[in-house]
C-alpha positions as CSV (number, residue, x, y, z in Angstrom):
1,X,212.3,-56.3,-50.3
2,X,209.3,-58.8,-49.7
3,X,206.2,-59.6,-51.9
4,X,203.6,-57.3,-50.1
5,X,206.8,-54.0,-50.1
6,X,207.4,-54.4,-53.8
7,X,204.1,-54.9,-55.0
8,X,202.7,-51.5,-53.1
9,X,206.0,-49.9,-53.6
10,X,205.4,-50.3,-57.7
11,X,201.2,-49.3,-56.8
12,X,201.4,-46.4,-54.5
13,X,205.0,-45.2,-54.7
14,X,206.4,-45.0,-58.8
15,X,204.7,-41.5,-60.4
16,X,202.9,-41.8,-63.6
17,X,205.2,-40.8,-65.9
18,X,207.9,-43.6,-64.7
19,X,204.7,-46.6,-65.0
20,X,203.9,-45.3,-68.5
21,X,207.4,-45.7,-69.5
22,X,207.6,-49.0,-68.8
23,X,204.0,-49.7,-71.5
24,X,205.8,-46.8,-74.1
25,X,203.1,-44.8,-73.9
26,X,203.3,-40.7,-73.9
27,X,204.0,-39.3,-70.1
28,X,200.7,-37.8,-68.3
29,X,201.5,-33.9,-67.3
30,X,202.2,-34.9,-63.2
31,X,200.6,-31.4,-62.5
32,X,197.5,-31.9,-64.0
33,X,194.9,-31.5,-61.1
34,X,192.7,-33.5,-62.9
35,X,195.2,-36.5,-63.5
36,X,196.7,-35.9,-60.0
37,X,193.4,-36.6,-58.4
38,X,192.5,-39.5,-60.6
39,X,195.9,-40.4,-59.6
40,X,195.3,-40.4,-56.1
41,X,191.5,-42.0,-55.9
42,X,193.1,-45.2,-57.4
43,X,196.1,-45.8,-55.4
44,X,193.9,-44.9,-52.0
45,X,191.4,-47.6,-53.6
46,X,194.7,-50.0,-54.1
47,X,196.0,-49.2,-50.7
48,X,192.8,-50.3,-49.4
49,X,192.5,-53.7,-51.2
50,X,196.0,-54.5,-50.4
51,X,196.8,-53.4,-46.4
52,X,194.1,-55.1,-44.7
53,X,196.5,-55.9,-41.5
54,X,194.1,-59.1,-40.0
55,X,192.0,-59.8,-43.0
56,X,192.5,-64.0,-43.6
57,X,193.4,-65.6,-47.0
58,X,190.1,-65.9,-48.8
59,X,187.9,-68.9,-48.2
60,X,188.9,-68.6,-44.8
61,X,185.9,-69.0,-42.1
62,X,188.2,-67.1,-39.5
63,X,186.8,-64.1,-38.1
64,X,189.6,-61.0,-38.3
65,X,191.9,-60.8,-35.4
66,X,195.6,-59.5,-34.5
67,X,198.3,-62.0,-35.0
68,X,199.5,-64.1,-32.1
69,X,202.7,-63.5,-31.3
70,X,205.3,-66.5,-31.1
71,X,208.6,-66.3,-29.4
72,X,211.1,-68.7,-29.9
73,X,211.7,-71.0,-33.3
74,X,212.4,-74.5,-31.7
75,X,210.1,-77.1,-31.7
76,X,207.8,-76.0,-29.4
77,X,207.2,-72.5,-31.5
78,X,207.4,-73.9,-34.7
79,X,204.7,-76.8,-33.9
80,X,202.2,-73.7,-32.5
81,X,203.2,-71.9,-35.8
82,X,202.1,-74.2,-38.2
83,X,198.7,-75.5,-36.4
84,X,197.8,-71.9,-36.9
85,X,198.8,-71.9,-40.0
86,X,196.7,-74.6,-41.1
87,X,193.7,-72.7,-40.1
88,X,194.5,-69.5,-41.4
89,X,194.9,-68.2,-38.2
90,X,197.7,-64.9,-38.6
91,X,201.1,-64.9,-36.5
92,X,204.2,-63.6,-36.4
93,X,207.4,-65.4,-35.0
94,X,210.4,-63.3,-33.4
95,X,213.6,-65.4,-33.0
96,X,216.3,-64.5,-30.7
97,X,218.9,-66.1,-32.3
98,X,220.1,-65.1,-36.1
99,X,219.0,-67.1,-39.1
100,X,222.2,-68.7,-39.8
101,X,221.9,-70.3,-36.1
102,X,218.3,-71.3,-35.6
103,X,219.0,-74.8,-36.8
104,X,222.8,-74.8,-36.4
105,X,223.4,-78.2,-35.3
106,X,224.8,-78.4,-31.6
107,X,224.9,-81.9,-31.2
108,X,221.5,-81.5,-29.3
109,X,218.6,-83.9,-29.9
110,X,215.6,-85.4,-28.2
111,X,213.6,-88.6,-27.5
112,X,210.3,-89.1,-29.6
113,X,207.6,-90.5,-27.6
114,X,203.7,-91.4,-29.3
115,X,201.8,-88.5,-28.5
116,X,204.0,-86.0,-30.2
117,X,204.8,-88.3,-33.1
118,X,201.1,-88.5,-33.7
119,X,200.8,-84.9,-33.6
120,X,203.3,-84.6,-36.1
121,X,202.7,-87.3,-38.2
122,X,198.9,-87.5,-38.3
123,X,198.0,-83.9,-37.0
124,X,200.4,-82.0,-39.2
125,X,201.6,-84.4,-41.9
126,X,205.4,-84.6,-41.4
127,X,205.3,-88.2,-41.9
128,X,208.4,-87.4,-44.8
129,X,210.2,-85.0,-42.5
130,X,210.0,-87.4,-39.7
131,X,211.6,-90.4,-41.9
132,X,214.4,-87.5,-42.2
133,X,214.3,-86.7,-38.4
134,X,213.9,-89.6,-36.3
135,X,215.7,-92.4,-36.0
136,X,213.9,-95.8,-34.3
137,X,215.1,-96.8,-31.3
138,X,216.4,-100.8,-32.7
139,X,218.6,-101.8,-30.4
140,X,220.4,-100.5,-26.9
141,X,223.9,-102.0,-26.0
142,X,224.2,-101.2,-22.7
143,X,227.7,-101.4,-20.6
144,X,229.6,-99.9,-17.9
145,X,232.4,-97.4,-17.3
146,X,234.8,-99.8,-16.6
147,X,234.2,-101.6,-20.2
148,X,231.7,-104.3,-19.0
149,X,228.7,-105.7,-20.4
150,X,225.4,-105.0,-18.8
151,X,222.4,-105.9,-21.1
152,X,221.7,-105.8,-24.6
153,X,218.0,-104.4,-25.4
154,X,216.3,-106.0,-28.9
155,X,213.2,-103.1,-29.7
156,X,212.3,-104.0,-32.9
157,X,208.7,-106.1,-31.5
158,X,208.2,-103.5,-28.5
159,X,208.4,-100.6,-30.9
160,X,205.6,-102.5,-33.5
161,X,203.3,-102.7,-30.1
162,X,203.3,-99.2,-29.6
163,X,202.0,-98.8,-32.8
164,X,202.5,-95.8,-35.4
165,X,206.3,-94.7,-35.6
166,X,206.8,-96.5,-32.1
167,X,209.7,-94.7,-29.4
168,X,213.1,-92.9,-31.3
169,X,215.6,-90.3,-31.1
170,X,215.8,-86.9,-33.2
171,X,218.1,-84.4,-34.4
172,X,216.5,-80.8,-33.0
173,X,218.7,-79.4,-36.3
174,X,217.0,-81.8,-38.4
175,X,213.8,-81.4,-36.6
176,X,213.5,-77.5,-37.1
177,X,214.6,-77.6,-40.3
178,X,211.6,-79.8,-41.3
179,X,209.0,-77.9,-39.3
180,X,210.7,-74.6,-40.8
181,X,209.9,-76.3,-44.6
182,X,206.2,-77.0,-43.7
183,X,206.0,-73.2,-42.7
184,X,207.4,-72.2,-46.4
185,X,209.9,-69.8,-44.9
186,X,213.0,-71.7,-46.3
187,X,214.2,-71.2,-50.1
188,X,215.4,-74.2,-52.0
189,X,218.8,-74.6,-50.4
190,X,217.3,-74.6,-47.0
191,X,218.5,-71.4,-45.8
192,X,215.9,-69.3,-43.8
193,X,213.9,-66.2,-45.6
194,X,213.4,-63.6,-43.1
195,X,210.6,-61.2,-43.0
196,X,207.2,-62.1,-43.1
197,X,206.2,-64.2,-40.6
198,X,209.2,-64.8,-39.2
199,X,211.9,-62.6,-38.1
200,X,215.1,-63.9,-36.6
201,X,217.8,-62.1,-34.5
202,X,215.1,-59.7,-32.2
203,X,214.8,-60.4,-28.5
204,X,211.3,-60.0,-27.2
205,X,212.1,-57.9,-24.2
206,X,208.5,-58.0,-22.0
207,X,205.4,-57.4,-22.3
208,X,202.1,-55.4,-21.2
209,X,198.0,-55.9,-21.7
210,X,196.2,-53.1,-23.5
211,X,192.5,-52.2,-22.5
212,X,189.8,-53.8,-20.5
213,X,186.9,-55.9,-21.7
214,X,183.7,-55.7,-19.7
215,X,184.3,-58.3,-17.7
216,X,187.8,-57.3,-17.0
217,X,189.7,-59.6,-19.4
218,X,192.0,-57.9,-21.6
219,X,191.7,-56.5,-25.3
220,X,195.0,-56.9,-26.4
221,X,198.5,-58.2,-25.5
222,X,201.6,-55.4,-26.4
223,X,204.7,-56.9,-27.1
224,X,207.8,-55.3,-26.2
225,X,211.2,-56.2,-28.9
226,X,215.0,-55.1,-28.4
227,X,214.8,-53.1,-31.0
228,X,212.6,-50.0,-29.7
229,X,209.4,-50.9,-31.4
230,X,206.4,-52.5,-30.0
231,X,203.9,-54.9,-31.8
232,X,199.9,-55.4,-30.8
233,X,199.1,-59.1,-30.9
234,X,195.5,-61.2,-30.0
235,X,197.6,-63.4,-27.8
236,X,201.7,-64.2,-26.8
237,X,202.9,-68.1,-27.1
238,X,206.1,-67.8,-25.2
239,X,208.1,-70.3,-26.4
240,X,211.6,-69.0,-25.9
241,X,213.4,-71.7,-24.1
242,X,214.7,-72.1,-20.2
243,X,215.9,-68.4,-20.2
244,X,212.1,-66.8,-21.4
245,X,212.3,-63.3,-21.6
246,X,208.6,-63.3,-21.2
247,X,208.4,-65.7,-18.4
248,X,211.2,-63.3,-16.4
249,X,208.3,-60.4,-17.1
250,X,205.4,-63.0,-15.9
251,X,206.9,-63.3,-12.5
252,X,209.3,-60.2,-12.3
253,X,207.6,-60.0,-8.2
254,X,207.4,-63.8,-7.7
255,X,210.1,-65.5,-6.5
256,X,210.8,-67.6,-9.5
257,X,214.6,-68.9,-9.7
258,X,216.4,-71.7,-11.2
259,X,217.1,-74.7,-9.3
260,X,220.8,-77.0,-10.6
261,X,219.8,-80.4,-10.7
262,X,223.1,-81.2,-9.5
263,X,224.9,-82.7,-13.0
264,X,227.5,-81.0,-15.2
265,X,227.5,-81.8,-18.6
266,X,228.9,-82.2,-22.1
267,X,227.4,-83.0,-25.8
268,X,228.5,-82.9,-28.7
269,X,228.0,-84.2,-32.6
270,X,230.5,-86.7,-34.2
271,X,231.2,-87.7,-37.8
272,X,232.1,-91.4,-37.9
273,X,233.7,-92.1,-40.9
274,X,234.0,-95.2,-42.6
275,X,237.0,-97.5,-41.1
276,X,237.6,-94.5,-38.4
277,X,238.6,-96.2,-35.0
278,X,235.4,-95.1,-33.8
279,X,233.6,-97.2,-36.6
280,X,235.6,-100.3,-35.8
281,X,234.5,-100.0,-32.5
282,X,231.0,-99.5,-33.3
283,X,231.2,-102.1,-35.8
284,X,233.2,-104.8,-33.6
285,X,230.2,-104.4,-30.5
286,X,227.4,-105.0,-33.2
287,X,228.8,-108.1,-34.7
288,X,229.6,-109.2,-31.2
289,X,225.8,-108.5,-30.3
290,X,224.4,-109.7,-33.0
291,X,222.7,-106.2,-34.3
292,X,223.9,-105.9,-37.5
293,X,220.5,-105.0,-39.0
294,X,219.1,-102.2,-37.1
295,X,220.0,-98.7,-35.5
296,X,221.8,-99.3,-32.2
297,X,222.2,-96.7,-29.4
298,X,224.8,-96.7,-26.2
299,X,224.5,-96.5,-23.0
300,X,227.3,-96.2,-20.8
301,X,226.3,-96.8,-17.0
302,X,228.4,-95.5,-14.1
303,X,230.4,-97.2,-11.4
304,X,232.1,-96.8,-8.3
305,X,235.7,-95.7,-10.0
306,X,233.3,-93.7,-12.8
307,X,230.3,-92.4,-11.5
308,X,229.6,-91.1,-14.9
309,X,226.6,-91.3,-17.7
310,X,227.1,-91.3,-21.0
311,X,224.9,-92.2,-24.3
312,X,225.2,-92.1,-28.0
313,X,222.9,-92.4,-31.2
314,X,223.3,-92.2,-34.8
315,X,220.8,-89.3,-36.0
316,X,221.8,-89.2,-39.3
317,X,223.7,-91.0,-41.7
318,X,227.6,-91.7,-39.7
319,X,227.0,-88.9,-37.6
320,X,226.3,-89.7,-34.1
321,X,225.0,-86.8,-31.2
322,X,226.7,-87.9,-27.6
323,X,226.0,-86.7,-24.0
324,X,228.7,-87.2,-21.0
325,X,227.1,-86.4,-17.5
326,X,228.9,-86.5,-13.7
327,X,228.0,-85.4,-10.4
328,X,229.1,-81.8,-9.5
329,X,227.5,-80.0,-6.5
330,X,228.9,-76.7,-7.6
331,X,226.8,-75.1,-10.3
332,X,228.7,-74.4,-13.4
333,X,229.2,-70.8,-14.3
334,X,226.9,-69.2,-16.7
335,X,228.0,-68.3,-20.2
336,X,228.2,-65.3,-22.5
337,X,225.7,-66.9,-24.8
338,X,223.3,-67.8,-21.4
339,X,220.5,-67.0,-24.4
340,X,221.6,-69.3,-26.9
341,X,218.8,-71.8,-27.5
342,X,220.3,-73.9,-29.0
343,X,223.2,-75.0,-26.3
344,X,220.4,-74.1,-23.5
345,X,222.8,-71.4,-22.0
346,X,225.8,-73.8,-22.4
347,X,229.0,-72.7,-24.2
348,X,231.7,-74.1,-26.8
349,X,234.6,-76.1,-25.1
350,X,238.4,-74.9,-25.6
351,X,241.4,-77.0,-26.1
352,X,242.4,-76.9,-22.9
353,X,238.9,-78.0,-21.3
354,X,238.5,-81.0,-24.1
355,X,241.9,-82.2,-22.6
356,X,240.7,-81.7,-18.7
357,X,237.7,-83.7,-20.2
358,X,239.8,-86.1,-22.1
359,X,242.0,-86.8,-18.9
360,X,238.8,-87.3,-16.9
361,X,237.7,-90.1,-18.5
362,X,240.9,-91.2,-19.9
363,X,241.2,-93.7,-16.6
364,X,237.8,-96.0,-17.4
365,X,238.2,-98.9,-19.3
366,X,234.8,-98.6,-22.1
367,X,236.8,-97.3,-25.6
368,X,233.4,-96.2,-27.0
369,X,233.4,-93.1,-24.3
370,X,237.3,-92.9,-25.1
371,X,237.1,-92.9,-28.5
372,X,233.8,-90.1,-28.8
373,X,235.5,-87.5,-26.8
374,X,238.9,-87.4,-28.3
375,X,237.7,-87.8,-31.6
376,X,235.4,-84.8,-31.3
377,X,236.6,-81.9,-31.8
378,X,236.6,-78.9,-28.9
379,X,234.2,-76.7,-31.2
380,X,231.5,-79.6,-31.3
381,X,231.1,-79.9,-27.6
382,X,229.4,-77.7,-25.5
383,X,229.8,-77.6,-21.5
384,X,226.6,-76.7,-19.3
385,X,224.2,-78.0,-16.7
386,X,221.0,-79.6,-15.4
387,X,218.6,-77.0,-14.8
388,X,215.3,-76.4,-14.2
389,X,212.5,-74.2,-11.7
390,X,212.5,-74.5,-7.8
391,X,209.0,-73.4,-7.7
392,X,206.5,-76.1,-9.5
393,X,203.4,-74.5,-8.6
394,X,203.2,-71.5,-10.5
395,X,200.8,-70.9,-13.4
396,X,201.2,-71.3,-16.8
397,X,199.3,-67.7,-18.1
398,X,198.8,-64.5,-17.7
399,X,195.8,-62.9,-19.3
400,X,196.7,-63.5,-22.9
401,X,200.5,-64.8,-22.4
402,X,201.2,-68.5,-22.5
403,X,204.3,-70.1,-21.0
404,X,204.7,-73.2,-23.6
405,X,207.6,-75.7,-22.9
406,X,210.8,-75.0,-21.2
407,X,209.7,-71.4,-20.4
408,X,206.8,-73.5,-18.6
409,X,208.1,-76.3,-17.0
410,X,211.9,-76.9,-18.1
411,X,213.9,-79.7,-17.0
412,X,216.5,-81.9,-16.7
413,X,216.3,-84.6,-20.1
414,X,216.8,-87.9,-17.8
415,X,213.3,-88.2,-18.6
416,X,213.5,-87.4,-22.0
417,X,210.4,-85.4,-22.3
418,X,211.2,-82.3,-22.5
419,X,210.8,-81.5,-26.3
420,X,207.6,-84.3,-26.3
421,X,206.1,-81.7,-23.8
422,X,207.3,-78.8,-25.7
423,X,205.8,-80.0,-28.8
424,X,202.2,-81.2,-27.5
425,X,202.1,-77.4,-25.6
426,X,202.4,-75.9,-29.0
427,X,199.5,-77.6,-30.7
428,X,196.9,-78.0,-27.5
429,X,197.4,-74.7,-26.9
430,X,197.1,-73.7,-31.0
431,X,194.3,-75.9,-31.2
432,X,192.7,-74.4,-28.2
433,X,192.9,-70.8,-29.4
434,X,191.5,-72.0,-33.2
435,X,188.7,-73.3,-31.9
436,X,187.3,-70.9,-29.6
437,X,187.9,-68.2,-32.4
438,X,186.1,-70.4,-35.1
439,X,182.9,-70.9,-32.6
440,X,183.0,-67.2,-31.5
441,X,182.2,-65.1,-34.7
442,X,182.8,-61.6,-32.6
443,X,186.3,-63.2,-31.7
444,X,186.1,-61.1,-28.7
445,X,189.7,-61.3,-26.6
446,X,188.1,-62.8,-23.8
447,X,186.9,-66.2,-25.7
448,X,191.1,-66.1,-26.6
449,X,191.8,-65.4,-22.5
450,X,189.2,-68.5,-21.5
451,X,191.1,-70.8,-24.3
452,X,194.3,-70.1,-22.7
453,X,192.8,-70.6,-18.7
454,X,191.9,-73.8,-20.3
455,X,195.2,-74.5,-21.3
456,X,196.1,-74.1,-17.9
457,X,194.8,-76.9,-16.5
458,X,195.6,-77.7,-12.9
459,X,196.1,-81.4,-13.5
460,X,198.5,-80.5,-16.4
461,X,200.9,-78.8,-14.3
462,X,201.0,-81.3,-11.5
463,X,201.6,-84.4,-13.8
464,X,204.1,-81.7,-15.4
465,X,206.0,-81.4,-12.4
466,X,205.9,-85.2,-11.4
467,X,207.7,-85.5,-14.5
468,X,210.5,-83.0,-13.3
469,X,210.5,-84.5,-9.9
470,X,211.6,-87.4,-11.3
471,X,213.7,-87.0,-13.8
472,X,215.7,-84.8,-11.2
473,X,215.6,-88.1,-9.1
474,X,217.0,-90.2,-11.9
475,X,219.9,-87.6,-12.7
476,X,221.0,-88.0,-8.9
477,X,221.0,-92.1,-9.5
478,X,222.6,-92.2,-12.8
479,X,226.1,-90.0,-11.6
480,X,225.8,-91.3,-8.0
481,X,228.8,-92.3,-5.9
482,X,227.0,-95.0,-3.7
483,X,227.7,-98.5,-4.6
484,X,224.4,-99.9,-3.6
485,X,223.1,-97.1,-5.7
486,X,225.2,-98.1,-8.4
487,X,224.5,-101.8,-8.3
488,X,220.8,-101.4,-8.1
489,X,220.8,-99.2,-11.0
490,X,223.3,-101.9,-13.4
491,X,220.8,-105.0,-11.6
492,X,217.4,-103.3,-12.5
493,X,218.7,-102.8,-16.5
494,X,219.9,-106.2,-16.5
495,X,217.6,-108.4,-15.9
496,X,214.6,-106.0,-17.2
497,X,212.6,-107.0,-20.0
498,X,212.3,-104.9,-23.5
499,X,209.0,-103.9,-22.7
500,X,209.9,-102.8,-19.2
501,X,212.5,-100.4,-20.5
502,X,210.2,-99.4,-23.1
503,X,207.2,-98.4,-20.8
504,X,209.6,-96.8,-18.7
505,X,211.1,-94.5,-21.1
506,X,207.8,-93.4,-22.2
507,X,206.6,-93.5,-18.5
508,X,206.8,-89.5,-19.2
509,X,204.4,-89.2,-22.3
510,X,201.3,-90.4,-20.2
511,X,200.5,-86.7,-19.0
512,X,200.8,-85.5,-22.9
513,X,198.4,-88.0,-24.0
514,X,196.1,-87.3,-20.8
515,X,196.4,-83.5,-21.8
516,X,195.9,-84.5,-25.8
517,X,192.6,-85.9,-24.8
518,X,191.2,-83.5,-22.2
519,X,191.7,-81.3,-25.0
520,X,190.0,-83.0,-27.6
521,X,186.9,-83.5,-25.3
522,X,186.7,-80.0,-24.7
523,X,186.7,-79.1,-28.2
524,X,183.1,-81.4,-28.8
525,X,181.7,-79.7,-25.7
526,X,182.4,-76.6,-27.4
527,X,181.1,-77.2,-31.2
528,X,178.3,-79.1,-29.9
């Protein structure tokens, strides 16, 4: 039973007779009309101190509204959550997937471009979480499948020039888990508290607005849940991943299906332990290279006999998260757990698919590939795809629904923005809805609707979709079968500078910053 349930359960619900017990004082007669009455006017006066459903914490400038509702607890979610949060703005999260899952790790991580580290860091203050979360991109050995050396990248100066926490790579376990503290919904082992404002294991099913404002905006957004109940908010963030429930009920008469990017995949986690073969390895390369004091990442380029991709980082302390991609024109079967967040529809490999996937690579010549998938075991790898939308030109909102992240614009991670997109969707549009309800005292739904049309900003979605279009593009190149392809690709890393791989990995994070600052000018307009 939470806080707010025991408190007015001791208030409204124990009888006289059982409080005085607990002070030893003699029992009131419960049938005395007198007492009764007495009785009655002070726990209607409690009731209406304590249930005052959109009332803000006090000192808050808010003006009263509904919560906003929040689907999905990744980053994306959980970054909108606590930007509210900071400005007393009330919400309530519902989370597919049960507690004990939200941050299971799945060997799943992401690149961590500026814009979003800024946000996080400066914006937010994770700047401890984040020494937790992300480790700095130091060095890059790059080789082949066949077991040859391609380039090796030195980061250290380019990742000083970018300023801040520079470019990295984070755990999405770690990552949540750290957002998840900030929000206070965690107990001092780290496990999640439900109830609140957030509850875990309820699908939001769809959605429909409630009443009409004079000028035809809407009053109020109903949200429809799995479990047979229904829950008013001021405005829906849907943040709930590639298979959005709420985007499905957005377009339900627009065509609006998915499109394979043409890659099958598999990633896992693996703990290196100290002296393991995999460790030697590791080891061996780094003295060889000459990177014995920084954090080095691998990348292991395709060729003619292997047209395959895969890469490696250390995101925590000897464990490492791994991704193996080929070309497969076939789309690979959907899964039971197509609604799993966390393995984005993927599913858990068996023993007899980690030894098809052992035999595949078993004939190239790098050991690091070797070594990472049969040393992993079947239950740490999950098996999926590249998706993401055929359609790039439809809208981000509906009244007062937002499509944030992958229910927006998902993709395939060749880019790595994906979760930098995620992230900066959460907080623009947060930031946008906070300041239009601070400057607008009535905080009428339709100054909530206009925030969110400005959220969905025309030049946003096409420097979105660029972004898709071309990390489809590089998906093709990295798994391709065509030896020019092949030796372009191994000639361009080779002889390209640090800072040429650096600008072009965060080639991506140019539309967040562009949609960070469009943002922030439209926020003086508005309090000037």
């Amino acid at each position: 039973m939470d806080r707010w349930h025991s408190t007015t359960y001791w208030l409204l619900m124990r009888p006289p007779y059982l409080q005085q017990q607990q002070t030893n004082l003699p029992p009131c007669r419960w049938d005395e009309r007198e007492g009764f009455l007495l009785y009655l006017w002070e726990r209607l006066l409690l009731l209406q101190i304590l249930w005052r459903p959109h009332e803000q914490p006090v000192g808050s400038t808010m003006p009263p509204i509904h919560p906003v509702i929040i689907v999905g607890a990744g980053p994306c979610g959980l970054v909108a959550a606590l930007t509210l949060k900071k400005a007393d703005v009330p919400f309530v999260i519902y989370e597919r997937a049960s507690a004990s899952k939200v941050c299971s790790n799945a060997g799943s991580g992401f690149d961590m471009a500026p814009t979003a580290l800024k946000i996080l860091e400066e914006e937010l203050g994770l700047s401890g979480g984040l020494d937790k979360a992300m480790q700095k991109y130091e060095y890059m050995q790059v080789s082949d499948m066949d077991g040859k050396h391609v380039k090796t990248f030195r980061l250290q100066e380019m990742n000083k020039k970018l300023g801040g926490r520079g470019f990295g790579f984070a755990s999405r376990s770690i990552m949540q888990h750290v957002l998840l503290d900030a929000l206070g919904v965690t107990d001092e082992d780290g496990n999640i508290v439900e109830g609140g404002i957030l509850h875990c294991g309820i699908t939001v099913t769809g959605y429909e607005h409630k009443g009409r404002n004079a000028d035809g905006t809407y009053e109020l957004v109903n949200v429809q849940l799995d479990n047979g109940t229904t829950v008013d908010g001021s405005a829906l963030f849907a943040c709930d991943g590639i298979h959005s429930r709420v985007r499905k009920c957005m377009f339900k008469d627009v065509g609006d299906s998915m499109n394979y990017c043409g890659q099958e995949v598999w990633w896992g986690k693996t703990l290196v332990e100290p002296d393991s073969s995999i460790y030697q390895e590791l080891k061996r390369i780094q003295q060889e290279r000459n990177m014995d004091d920084g954090n080095v990442s691998y990348m292991v380029m395709g060729t003619k006999r292997n047209p395959h991709i895969f890469f490696t980082c250390e995101v925590s302390e000897n464990l490492h998260n791994w991704i193996f991609a080929k070309d497969n024109k076939k789309a690979p079967r959907a899964s039971a757990n197509a609604n799993d967040s966390t393995r984005r529809g993927g599913k858990i490999i068996d023993e007899e698919k980690h030894r098809e996937l052992a035999d595949l690579i078993s004939k190239n010549g790098n050991e690091v590939v070797k070594l990472f998938i049969n040393e992993t075991p079947p239950e740490d790898i999950t098996y999926s795809g590249f998706f993401d939308r055929s359609n790039q030109k439809l809208g981000y909102v509906d009244g007062l629904v937002a499509l944030l992240g992958d229910a927006a614009h998902p993709q395939s991670p060749m880019m790595g923005q994906g979760a930098n997109m995620a992230i900066v969707d959460g907080y623009v549009a947060a930031t946008r809805l906070i300041a239009t309800v601070k400057k607008n005292e009535d905080s009428e739904s339709r100054h909530i609707q206009q925030a969110l049309v400005d959220f969905d900003s025309k030049i946003r979605r096409k420097q979105n979709s660029a972004v898709v279009l071309k990390a489809r593009k590089y998906g093709t190149w990295t798994v391709s079968k065509n030896r020019f392809t092949i030796w372009a690709m191994q000639t361009a890393t080779k002889y390209m500078p640090p800072s040429a791989l650096i600008k072009e990995l965060t080639s991506g994070d140019k539309s967040n910053k562009l949609f960070l600052d469009a943002m922030k000018r439209d926020l003086e307009k508005l309090r000037s």
